[in-house]
SEZA-964291 format. One record per atom (N, C-alpha, C): residue in one letter; atom name; x, y, z negated. Coordinates in Angstrom, 2 decimals. Atoms other than C-alpha are relative to their C-alpha. Layout:
N
  residu  atome        u        v        w
       A     CA        X        Y        Z
...
# end
This chain:
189
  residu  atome        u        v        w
       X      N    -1.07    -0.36     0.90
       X     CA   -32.27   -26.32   -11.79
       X      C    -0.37    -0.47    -1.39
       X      N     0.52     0.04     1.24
       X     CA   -32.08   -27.36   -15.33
       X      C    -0.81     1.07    -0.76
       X      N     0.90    -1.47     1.53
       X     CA   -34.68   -25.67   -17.89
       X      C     1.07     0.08    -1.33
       X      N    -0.69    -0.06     1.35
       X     CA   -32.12   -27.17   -20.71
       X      C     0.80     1.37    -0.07
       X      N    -1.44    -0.40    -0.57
       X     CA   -29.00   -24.79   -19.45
       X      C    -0.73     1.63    -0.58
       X      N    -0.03    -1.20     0.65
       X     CA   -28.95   -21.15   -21.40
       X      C    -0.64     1.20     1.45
       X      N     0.48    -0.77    -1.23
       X     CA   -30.91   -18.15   -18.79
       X      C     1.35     0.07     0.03
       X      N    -1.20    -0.72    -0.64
       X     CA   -27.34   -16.64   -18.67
       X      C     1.15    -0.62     1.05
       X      N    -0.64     1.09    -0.70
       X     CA   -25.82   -20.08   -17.69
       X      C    -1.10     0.08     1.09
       X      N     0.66    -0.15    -0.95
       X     CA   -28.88   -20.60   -15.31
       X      C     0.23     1.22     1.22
       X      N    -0.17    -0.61    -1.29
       X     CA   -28.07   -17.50   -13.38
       X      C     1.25    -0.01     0.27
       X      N    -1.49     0.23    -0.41
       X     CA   -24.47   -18.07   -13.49
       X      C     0.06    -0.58     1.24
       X      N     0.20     1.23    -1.02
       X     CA   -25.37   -21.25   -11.47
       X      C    -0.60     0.74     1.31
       X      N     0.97    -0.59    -1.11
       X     CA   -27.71   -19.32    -9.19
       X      C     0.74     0.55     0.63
       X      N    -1.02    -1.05    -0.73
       X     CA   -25.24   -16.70    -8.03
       X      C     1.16    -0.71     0.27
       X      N    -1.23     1.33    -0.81
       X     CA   -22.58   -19.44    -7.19
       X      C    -0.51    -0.52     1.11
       X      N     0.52     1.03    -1.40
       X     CA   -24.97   -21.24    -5.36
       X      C    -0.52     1.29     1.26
       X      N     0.73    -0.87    -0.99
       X     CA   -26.07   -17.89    -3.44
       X      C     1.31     0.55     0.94
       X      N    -1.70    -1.07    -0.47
       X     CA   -22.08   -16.99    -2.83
       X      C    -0.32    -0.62     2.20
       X      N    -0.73     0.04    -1.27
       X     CA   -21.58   -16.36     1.04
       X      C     1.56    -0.32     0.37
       X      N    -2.10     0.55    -0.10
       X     CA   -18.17   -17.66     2.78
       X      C     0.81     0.73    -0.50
       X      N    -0.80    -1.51    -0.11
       X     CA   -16.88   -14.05     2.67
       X      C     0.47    -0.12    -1.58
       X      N    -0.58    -0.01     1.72
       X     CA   -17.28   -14.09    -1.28
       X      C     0.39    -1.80    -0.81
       X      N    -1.06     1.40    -0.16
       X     CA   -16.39   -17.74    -1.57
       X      C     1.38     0.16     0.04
       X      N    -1.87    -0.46    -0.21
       X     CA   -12.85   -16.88     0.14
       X      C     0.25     0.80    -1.59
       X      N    -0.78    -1.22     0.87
       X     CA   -12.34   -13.74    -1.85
       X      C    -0.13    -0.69    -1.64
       X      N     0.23     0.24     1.17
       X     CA   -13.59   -15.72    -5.34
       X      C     1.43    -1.29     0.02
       X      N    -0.63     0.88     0.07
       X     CA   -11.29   -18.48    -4.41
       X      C     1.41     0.90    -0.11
       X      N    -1.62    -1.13     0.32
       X     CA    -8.09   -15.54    -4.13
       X      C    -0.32    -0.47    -1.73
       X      N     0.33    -0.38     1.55
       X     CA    -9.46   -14.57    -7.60
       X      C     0.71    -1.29    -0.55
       X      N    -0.59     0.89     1.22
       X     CA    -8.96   -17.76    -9.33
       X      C     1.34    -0.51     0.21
       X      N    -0.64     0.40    -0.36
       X     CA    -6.24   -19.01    -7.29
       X      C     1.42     0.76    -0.32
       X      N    -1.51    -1.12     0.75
       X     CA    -3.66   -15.61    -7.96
       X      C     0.71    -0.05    -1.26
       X      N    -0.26     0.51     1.31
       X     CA    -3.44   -16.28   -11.30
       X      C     1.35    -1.27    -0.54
       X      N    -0.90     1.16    -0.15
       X     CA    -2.21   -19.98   -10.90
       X      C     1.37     0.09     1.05
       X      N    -0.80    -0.58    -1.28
       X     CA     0.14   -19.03    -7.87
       X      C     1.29     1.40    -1.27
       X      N    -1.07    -0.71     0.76
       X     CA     1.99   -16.25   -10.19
       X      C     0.45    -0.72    -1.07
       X      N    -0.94     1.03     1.19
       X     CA     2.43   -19.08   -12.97
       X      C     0.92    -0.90     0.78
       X      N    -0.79     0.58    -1.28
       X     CA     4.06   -21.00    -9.93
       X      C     1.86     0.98     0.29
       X      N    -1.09    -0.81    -0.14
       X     CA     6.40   -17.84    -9.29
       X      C     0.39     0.07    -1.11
       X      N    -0.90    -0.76     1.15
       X     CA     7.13   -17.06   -12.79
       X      C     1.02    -1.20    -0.54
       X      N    -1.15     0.98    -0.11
       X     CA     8.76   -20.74   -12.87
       X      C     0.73    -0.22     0.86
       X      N    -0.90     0.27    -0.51
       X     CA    10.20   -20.54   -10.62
       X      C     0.98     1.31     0.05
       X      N    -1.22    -0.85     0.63
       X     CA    12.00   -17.41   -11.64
       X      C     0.73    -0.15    -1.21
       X      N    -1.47     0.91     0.99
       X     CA    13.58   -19.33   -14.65
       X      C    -1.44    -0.18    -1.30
       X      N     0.45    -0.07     1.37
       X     CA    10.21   -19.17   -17.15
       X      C    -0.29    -1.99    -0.24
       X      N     0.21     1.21     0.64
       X     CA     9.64   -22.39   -19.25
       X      C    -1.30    -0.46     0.46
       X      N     1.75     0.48    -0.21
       X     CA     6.25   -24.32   -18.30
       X      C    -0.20     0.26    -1.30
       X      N     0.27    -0.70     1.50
       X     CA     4.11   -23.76   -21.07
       X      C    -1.80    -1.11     0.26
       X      N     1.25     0.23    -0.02
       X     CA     0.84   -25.91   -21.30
       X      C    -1.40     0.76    -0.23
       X      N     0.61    -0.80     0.11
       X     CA    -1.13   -23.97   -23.22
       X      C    -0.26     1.30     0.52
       X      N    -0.14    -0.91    -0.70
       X     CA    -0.58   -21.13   -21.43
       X      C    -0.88     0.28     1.15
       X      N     0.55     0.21    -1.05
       X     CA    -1.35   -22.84   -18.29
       X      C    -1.86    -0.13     0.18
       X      N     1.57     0.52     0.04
       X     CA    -4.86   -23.97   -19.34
       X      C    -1.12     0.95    -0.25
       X      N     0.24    -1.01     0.54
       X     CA    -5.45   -20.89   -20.81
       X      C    -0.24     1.22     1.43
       X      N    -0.11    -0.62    -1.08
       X     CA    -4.65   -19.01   -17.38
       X      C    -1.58    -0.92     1.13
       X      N     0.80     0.46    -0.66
       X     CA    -6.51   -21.53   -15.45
       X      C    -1.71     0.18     0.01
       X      N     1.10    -0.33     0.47
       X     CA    -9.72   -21.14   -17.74
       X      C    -0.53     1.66     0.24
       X      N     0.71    -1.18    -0.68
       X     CA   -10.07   -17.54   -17.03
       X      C     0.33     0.35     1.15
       X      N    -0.09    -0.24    -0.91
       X     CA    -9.27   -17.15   -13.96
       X      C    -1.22    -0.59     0.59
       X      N     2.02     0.75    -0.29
       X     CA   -12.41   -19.53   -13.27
       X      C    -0.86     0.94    -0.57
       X      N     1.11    -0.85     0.37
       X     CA   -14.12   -17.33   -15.45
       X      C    -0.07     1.40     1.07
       X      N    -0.25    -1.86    -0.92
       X     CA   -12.68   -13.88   -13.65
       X      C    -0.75    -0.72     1.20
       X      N     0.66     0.55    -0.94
       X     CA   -14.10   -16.05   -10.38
       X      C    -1.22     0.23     0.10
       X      N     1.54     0.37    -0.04
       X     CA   -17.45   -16.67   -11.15
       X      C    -0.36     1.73    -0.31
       X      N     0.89    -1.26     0.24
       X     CA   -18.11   -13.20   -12.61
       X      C     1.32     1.08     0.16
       X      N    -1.14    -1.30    -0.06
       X     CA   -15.05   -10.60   -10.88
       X      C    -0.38     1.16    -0.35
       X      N     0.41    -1.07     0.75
       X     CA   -17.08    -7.93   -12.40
       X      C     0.02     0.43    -1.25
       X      N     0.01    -0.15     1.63
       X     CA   -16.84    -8.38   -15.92
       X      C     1.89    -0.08    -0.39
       X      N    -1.10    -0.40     0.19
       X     CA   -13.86    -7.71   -17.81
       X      C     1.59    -1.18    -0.14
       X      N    -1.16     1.48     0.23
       X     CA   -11.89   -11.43   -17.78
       X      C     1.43     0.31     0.83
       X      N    -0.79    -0.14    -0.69
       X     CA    -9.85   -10.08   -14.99
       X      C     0.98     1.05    -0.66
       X      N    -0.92    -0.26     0.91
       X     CA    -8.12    -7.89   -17.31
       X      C     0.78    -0.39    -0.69
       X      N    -0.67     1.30     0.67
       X     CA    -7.18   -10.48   -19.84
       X      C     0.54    -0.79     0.50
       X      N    -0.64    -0.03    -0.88
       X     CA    -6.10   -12.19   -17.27
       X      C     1.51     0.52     0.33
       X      N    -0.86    -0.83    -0.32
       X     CA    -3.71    -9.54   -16.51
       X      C     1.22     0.18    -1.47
       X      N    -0.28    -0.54     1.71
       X     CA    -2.97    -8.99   -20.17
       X      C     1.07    -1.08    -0.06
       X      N    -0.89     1.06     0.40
       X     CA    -1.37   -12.37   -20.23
       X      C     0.67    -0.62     0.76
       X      N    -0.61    -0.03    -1.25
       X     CA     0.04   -12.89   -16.96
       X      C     1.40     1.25    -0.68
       X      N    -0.85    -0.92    -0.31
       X     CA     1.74    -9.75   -17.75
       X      C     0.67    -0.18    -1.32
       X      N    -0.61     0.66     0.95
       X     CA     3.28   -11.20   -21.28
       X      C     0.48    -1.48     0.07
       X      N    -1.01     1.26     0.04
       X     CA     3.79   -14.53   -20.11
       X      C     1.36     0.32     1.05
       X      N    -0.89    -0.24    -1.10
       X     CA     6.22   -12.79   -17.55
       X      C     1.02     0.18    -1.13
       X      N    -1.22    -0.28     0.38
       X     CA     7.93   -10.78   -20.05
       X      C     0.39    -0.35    -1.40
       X      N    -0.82     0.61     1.45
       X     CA     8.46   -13.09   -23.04
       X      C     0.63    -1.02     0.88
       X      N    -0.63     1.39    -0.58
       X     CA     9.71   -16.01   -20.36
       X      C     1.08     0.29     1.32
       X      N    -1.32    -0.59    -1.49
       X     CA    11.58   -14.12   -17.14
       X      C     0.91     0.73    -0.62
       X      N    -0.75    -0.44     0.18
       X     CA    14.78   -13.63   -17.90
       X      C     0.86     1.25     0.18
       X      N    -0.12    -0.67    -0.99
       X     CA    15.48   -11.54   -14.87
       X      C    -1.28     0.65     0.52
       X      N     0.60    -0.88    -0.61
       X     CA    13.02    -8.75   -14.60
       X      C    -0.21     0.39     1.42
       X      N     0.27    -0.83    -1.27
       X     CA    13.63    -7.40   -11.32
       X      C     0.70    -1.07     1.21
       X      N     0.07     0.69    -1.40
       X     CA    14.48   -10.19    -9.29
       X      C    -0.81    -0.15     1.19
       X      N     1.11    -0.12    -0.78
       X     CA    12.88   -11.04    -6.43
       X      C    -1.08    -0.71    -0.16
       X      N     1.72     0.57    -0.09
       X     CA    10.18   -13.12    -7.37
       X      C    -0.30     0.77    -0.89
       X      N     1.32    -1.18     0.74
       X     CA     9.03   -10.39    -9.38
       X      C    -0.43     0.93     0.87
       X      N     0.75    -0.64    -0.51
       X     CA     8.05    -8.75    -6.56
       X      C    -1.12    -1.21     1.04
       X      N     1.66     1.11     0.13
       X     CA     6.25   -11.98    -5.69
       X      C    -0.78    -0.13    -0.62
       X      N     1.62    -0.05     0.32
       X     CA     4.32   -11.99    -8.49
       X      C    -0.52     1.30    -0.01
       X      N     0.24    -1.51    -0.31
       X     CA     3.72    -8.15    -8.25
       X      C    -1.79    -0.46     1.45
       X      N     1.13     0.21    -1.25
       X     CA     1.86    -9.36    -4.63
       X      C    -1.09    -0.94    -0.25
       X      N     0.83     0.78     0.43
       X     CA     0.16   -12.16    -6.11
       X      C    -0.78     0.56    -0.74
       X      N     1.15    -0.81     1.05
       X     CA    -1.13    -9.91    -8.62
       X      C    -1.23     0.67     0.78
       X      N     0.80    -0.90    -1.11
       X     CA    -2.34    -7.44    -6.11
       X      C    -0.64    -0.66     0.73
       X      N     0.88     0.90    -1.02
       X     CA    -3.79   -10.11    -3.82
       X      C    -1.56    -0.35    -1.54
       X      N     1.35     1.05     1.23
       X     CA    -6.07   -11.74    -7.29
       X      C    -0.96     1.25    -0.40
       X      N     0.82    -1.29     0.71
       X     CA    -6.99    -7.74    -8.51
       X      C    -0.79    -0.01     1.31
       X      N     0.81    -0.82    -1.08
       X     CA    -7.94    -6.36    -4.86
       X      C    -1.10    -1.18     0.60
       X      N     1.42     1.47     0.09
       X     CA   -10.01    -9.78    -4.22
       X      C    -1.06     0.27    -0.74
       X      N     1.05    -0.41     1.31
       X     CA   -11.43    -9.29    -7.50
       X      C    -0.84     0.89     0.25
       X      N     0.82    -0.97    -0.07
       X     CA   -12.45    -5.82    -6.91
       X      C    -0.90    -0.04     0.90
       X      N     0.69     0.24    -1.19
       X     CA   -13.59    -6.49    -3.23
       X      C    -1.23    -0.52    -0.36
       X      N     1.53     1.35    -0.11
       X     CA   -15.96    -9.50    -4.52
       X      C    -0.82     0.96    -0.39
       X      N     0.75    -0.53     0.88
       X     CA   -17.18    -7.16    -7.08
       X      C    -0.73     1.16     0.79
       X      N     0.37    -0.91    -0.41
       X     CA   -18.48    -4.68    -4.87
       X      C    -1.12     0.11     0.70
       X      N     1.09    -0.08    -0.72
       X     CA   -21.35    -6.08    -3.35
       X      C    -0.54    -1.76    -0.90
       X      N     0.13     1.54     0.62
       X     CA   -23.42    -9.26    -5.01
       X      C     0.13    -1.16     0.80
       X      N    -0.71     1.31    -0.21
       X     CA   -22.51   -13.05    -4.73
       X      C    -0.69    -0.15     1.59
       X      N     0.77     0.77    -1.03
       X     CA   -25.22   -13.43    -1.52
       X      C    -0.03     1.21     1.12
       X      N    -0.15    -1.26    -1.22
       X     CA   -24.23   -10.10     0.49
       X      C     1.36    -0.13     0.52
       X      N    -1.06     0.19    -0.81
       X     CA   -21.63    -9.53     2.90
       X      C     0.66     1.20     0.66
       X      N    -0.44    -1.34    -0.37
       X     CA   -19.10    -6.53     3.35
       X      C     0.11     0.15     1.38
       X      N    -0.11    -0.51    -1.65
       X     CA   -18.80    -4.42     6.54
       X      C     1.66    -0.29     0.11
       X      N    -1.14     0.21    -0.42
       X     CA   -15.85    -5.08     8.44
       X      C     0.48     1.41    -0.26
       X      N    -0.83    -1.37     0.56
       X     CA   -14.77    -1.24     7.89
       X      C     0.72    -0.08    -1.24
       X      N    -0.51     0.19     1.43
       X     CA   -14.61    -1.72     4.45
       X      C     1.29    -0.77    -0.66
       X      N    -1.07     0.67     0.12
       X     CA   -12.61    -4.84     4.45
       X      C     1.14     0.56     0.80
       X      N    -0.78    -0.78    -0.55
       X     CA   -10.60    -2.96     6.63
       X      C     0.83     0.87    -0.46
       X      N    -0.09    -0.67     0.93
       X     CA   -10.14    -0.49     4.58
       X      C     1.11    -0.22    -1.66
       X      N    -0.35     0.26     0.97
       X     CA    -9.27    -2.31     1.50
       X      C     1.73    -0.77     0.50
       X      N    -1.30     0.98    -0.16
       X     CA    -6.51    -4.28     3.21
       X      C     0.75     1.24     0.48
       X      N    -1.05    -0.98     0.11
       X     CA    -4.59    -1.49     4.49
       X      C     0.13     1.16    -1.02
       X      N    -0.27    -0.74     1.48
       X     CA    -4.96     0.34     0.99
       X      C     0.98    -0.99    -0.96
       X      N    -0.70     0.82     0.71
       X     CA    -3.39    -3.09    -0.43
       X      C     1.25    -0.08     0.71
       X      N    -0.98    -0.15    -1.00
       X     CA    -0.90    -3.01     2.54
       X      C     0.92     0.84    -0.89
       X      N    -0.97    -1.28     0.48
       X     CA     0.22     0.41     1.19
       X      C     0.84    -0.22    -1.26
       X      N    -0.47     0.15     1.16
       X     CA     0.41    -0.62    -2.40
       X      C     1.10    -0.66    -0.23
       X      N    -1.20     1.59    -0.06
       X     CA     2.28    -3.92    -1.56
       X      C     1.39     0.59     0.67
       X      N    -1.04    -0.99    -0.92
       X     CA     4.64    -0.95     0.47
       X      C     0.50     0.64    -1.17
       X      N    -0.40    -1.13     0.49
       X     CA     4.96     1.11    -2.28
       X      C     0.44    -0.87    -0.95
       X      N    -0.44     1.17     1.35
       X     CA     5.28    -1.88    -5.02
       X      C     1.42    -0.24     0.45
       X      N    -1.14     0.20    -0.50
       X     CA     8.16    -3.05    -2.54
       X      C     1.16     0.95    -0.58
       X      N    -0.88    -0.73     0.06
       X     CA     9.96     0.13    -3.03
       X      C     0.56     0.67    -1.44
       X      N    -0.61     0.03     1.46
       X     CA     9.69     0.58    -6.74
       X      C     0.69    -1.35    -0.59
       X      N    -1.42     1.32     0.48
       X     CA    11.18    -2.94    -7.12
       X      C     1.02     0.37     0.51
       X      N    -1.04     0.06    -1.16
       X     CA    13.87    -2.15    -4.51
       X      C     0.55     1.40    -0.98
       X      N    -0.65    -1.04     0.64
       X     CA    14.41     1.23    -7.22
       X      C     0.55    -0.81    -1.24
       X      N    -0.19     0.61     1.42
       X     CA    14.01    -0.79   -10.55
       X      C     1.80    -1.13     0.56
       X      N    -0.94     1.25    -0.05
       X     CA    16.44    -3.64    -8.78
       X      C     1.89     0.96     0.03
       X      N    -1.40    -0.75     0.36
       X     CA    19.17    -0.74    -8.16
       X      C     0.30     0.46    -1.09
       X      N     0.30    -0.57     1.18
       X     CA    18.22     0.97   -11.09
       X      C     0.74    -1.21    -1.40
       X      N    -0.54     0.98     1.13
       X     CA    19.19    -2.62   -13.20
       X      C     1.56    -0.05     0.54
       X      N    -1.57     0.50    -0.87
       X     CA    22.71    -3.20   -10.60
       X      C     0.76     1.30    -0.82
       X      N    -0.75    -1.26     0.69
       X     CA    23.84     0.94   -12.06
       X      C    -0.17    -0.26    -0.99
       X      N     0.14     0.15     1.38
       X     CA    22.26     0.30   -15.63
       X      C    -0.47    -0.88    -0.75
       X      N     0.48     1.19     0.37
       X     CA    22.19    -3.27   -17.03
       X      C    -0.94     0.25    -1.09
       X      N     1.20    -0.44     1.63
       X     CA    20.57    -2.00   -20.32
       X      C    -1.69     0.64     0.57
       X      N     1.35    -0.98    -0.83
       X     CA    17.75    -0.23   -18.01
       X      C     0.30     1.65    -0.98
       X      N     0.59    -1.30     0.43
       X     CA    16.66     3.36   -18.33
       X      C    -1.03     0.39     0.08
       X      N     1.04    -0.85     0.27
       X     CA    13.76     5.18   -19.69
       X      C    -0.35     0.75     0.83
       X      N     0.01    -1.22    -1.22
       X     CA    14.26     7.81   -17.38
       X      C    -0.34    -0.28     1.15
       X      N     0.09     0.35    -1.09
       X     CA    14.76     6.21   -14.63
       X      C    -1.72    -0.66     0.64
       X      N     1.00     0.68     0.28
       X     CA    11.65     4.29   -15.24
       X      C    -1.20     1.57     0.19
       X      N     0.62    -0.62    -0.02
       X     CA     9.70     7.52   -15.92
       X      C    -0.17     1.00     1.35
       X      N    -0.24    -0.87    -1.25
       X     CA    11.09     9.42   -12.95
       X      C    -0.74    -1.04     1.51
       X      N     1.40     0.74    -1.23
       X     CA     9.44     6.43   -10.67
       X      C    -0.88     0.00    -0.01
       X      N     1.32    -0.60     0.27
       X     CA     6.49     6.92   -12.30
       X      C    -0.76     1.10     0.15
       X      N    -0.04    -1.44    -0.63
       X     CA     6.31    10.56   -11.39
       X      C    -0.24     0.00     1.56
       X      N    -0.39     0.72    -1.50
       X     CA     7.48     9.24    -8.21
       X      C    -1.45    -0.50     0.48
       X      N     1.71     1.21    -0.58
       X     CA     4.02     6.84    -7.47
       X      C    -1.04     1.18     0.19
       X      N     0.98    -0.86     0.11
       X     CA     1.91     9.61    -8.85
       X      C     0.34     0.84     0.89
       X      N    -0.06    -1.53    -0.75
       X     CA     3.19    12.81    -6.75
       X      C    -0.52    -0.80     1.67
       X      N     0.06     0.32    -1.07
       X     CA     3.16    10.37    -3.73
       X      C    -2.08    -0.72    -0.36
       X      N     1.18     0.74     0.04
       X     CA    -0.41     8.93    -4.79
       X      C    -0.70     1.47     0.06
       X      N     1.23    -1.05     0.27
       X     CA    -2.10    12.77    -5.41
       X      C     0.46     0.26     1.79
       X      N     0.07    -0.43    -1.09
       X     CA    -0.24    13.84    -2.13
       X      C    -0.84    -0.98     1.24
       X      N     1.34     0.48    -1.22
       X     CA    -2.18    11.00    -0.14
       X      C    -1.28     0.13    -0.14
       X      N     1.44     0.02     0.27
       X     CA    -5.34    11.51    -1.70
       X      C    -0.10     1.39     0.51
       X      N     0.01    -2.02    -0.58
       X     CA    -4.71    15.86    -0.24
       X      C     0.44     0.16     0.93
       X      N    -0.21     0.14    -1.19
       X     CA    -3.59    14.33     2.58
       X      C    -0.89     0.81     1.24
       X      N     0.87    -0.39    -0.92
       X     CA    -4.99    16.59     5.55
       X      C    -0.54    -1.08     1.32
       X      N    -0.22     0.90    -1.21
       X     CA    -6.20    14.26     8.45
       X      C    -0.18    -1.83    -0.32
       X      N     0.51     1.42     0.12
       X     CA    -6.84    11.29     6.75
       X      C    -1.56    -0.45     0.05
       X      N     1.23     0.13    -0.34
       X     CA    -9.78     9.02     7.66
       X      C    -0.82     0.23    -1.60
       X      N     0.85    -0.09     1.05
       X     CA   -12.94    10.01     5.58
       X      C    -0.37    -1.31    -0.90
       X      N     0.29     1.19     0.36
       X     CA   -13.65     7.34     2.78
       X      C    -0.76     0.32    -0.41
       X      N     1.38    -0.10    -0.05
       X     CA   -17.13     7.99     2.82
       X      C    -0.32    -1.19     0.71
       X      N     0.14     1.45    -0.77
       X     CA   -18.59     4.04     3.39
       X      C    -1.03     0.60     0.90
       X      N     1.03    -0.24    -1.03
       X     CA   -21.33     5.73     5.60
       X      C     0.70    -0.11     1.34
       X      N    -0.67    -0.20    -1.52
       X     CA   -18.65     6.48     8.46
       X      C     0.51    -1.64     0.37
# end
């Protein structure tokens, strides 16, 4: 390996070169979700945007290489402003495409992050995580499918309405977590 190349760069390199397939795949989601929702958001009516693009592209490589550190936020930060200074149409349906795209690049993200670049999760786990993203991508479905009626009754939108789904996620998110009968998520079992 180079001696020139900064330690921090040097182990950058190292832990790339140590990545298993498993975190390979899942690093390749990571960078790939990103670009894939700039894909959907033109094609829900937003303007290309160069800078934007290069800008997206660059951290999403970064969120890649290191899904632990905080890039995948920023990321998010600007994904989630280039939507709503350029989509005209909020609640169409490719906003619940990029919604899934999102959720595919985060739960990747988190996944990679959960074990280092040269280890390899239990199949439970991945198991696990995909029918927790299943659910979300179920429950995301159904708050678009509220917001989209919600815009057809009140072109201006509502506050309320908005807050009362939010209520909505949460009562249904504490009642599965007090769920009786659900499997233990203890990774030992």
């Amino acid at each position: 390996m180079n001696a020139s190349l900064p330690p921090a760069l040097r182990a950058l390199v190292a832990d790339l070169g140590a990545l298993t397939r498993q975190q390979a795949l899942l690093r390749l989601v990571v960078a790939l979700a990103p670009v894939l929702f700039l894909a959907v958001a033109h094609a829900a009516g937003a303007s290309w945007s160069g800078p934007v693009t290069i800008c997206v592209v660059v951290l999403a490589l970064a969120s890649a290489a290191e899904p632990d550190s905080h890039v995948a936020l920023v990321v998010l930060a600007v994904l989630g402003w280039f939507w709503a200074a350029r989509v005209s149409d909020p609640t169409s349906w490719w906003a619940l495409a990029a919604a899934w795209v999102v959720l595919a690049g985060h739960g990747a993200g988190a996944l990679a992050a959960t074990v280092p670049s040269s280890g390899q999760l239990p199949r439970v786990v991945v198991r696990r995580w995909a029918t927790r993203a299943a659910l979300v991508g179920l429950v995301t479905a159904g708050v678009w499918g509220l917001a989209r009626a919600g815009a057809a009754i009140h072109p201006q939108g509502r506050a309320t309405l908005t807050v009362l789904a939010l209520l909505g996620l949460a009562g249904v998110g504490l009642w599965w977590r007090a769920a009786p009968g659900r499997p233990s998520t203890d990774p030992e079992r």
